[in-house]
N, C-alpha and C positions, 0 to 999 in steps of 0.2 A: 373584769368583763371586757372582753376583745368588739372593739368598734370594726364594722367593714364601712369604709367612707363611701363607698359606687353604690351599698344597700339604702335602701330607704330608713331605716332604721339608724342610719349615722349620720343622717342630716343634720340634728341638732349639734350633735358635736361637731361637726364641718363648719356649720354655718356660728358656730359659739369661737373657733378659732379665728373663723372671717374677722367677725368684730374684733375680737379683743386685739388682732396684731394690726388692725385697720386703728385700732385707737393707740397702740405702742407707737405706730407710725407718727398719727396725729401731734401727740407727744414730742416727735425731732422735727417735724417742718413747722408745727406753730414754735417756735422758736427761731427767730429771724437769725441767730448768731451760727446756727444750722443751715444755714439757705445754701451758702455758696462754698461748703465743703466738698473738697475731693475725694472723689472714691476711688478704689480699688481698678473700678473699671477705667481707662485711662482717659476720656472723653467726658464722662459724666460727672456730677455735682449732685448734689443731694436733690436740687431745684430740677435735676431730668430727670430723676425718680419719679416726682409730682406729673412730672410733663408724660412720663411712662403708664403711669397709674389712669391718668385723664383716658390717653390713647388708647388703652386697651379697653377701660370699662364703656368709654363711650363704643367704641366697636362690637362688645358688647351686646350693649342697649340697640342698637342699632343693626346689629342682625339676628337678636330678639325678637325686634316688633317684625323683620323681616319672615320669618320663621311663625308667628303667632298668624300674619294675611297670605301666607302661602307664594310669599313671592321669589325666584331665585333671587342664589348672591353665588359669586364667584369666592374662589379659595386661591392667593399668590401663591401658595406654597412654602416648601420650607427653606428652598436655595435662596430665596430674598427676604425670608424674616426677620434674621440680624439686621442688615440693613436698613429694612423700613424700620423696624423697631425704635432704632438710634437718630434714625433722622426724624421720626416722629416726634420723640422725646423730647428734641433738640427745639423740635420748632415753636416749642410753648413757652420758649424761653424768654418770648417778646411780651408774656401776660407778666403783672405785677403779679408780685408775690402774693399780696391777700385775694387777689381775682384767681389768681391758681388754685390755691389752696379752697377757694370757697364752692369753686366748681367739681373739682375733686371728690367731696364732702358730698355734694348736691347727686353726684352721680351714683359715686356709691351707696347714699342711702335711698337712690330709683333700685341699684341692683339689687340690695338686699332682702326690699322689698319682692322684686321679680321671684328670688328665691326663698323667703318664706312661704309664696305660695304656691311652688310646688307640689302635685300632688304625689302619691305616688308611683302613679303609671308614668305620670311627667319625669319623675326625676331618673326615671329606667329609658322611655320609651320616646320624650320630644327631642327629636334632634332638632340641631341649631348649625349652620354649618357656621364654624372657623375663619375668621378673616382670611386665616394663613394654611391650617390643616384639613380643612374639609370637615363635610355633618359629622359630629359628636354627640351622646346624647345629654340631654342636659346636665347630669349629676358631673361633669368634666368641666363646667365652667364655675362654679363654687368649689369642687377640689381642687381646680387650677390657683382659685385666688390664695387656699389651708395650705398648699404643698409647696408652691414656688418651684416648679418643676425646672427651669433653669439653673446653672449654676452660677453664670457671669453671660454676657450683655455678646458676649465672643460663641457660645454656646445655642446653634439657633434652636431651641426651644421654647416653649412658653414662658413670660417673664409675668405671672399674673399678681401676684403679692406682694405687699410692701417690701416684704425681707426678702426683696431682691439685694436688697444693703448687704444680707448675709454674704453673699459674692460681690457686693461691690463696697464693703465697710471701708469707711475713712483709715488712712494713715494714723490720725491722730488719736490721741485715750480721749479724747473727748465724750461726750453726753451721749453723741451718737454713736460709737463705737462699744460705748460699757451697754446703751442701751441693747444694740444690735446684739450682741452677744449673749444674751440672755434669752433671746426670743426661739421658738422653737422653729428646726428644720423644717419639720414634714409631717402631715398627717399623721408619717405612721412613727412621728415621735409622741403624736398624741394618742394613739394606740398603744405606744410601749405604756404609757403616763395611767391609761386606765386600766391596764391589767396589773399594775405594779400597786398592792394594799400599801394605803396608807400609815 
């Protein structure tokens, strides 16, 4: 059975991928021996993921409730996305580690909630605009978190899911590494996954 993830009808598979690679994640940063590995990306640590993840779902949340009282928001665009991205990420590096990680946690299960209740005109028809790209309609900010439509931190595109690690996996074989590897690319890996009989 072929999932379309932008239908209303693949929401539940969207929002089933959200979780499960939100709790794979969970998995490398609740492990403190994880915190301060280097990634791939040549700036960041496992700990600017957290800082990454904060940054964008709070932005989120926050042009959400924007969007739900009719109020504008501006869009930076995309020539300075990398940029703030990384300097965003960077700048949560001053929170302890369990304060990171609990706020994290705390937002993402505001946003999940946001988009369980989705209707289905909503997840076609509410636009939201993009800190960075401009209104989108809603179903683009839950397949932003499935897809990871970035590929590395140098790519200005959306970085919305944990397995941004996929482009920025540690050097080492470590926990995180064997983890990262195993987790899926992209929606339409979860697409190939459910038209392929068990």
């Amino acid at each position: 059975m072929a999932v379309n993830p932008m239908d209303y009808s693949g929401k539940d598979t969207v929002l089933d991928v959200v979780r499960t690679e939100r709790a794979n994640f969970y998995n490398i940063v609740d492990d403190p021996d994880n915190w301060y590995v280097q990634t791939r990306c040549s700036e960041w640590e496992v700990r600017d993921l957290v800082g990454h993840m904060i940054d964008v779902t709070e932005g989120y949340l926050s042009r959400w409730d924007m969007a739900r009282n009719g109020e504008p928001a501006d869009s930076l665009g995309w020539q300075v996305m990398s940029e703030k991205l990384n300097e965003n990420a960077q700048a949560f590096r001053s929170l302890p580690r369990e304060e990171a990680i609990s706020r994290l946690k705390a937002d993402s299960d505001k946003m999940l909630t946001i988009f369980d209740a989705l209707t289905p005109d909503e997840w076609a028809n509410f636009m939201v605009i993009h800190p960075y790209t401009g209104p989108v309609p809603a179903f683009c900010y839950p397949n932003g978190e499935a897809s990871g439509e970035s590929r590395s931190k140098t790519t200005p595109l959306p970085t919305h899911r944990p397995t941004t690690l996929m482009a920025c996996k540690p050097f080492s074989t470590s926990k995180v590494h064997r983890t990262l590897s195993s987790l899926p690319i992209s929606v339409f890996q979860v697409v190939r996954r459910v038209e392929t009989p068990r």
